[in-house]
C-alpha angles and dihedrals in degrees: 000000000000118000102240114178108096115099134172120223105223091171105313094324107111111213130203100237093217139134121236090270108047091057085051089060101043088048096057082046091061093040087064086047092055098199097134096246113177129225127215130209100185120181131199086273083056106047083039081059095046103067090063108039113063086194102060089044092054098053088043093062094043092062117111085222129030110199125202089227100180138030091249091076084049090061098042090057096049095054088051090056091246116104134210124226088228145311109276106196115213091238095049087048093050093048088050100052090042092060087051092052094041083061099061090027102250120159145232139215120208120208122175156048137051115345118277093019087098097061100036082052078048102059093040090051082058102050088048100035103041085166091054121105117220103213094167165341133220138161120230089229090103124132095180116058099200098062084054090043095049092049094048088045099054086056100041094197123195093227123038104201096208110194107171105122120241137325091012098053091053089041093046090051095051099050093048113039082095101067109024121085114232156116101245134320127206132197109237113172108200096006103111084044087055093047090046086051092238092115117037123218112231112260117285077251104065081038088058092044093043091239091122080111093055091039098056086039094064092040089054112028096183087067081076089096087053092040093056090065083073101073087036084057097047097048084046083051085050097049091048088051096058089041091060092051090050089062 
């Protein structure tokens, strides 16, 4: 059993300070306890979110896991003398825990974005993954909760897939652990758009260098309203930093 205790304060947003693997691990931990905990990947748009809406913060405290999806959070860390063990992208973390499913046959269940990504996510889950277990497909087009949550039920998958883009992914996951059956369940933005090829991820070399931010910026020009939360975040980091020192 993981020790998981150990979190990291990036204003107000406390993060899991794991590795890759060790969130793997505990993930697959809370997969055998099936209790429907949720798992978080916010980025600096997120915990900049987050100190305006009461709602978001709350879901985001009341995940089983909180991941440092982004290097802005690394940074941030850094610059509040509190490092972080390394930036675990929601995507990564996702593909990960997915291999580790494919190999005992668990399944998946993939909820979210435009209609027909799902399923397309779906088929190329199948050719890489011949061990994983489709349990199901869903848009995230829905008004009404319980038609999706009796679908989901009667599958029980191991793994929700919740792809509703923040904050309506984290606040969806928090009304409605209570009454869905399943292992664990994680909110992943883009990801199914990134598994059905409609949305590519930067190159391995912008994700090594941290510039996935800049390379999805210049490939869609009309993020620049969400990408001008990062130097507000990073001012806010800096402030925090000299605060500190004051005390």
């Amino acid at each position: 059993m993981m020790n998981h205790s150990e979190k990291i304060d990036v204003l107000g947003v406390e993060f899991d300070n794991i590795t890759m693997d060790e969130a793997v691990d505990y993930a697959m931990e809370l997969i055998s306890r099936h209790q429907s905990s949720y798992v978080v990947t916010p980025n600096p748009e997120i915990v900049w979110m987050c100190r305006t809406d009461e709602n978001l913060k709350d879901a985001v405290t009341g995940a089983s896991m909180v991941l440092a999806d982004g290097i802005g959070i690394i940074y941030g860390a850094k610059i509040l003398k509190t490092p972080l063990k390394e930036k675990i992208p929601g995507t990564d973390f996702a593909a990960r825990l997915i291999d580790e499913l494919a190999k005992r046959s668990g399944s998946v269940y993939l909820l979210g974005s435009k209609p027909g990504v799902a399923d397309g996510a779906a088929e190329k889950m199948k050719k890489e993954h011949p061990g994983l277990v489709i349990s199901g497909t869903h848009d995230g087009y829905f008004k009404e909760d319980k038609a999706i949550i009796d679908d989901i039920n009667s599958k029980k998958p191991d793994f929700l897939l919740v792809c509703l883009g923040a904050p309506k992914q984290e606040n969806w996951m928090k009304k409605n652990s209570a009454y869905l059956d399943v292992g664990i369940m994680a909110g992943l933005g883009g990801t199914l758009d990134v598994y059905a090829g409609t949305v590519k991820r930067a190159p391995e070399k912008w994700q090594k260098l941290g510039l996935e931010w800049l390379y999805r910026l210049l490939k869609e020009p009309k993020r620049i309203s969400r990408t001008m939360k990062l130097p507000l975040f990073v001012f806010a980091v800096i402030g925090a930093r000299f605060n500190r020192k004051k005390r």
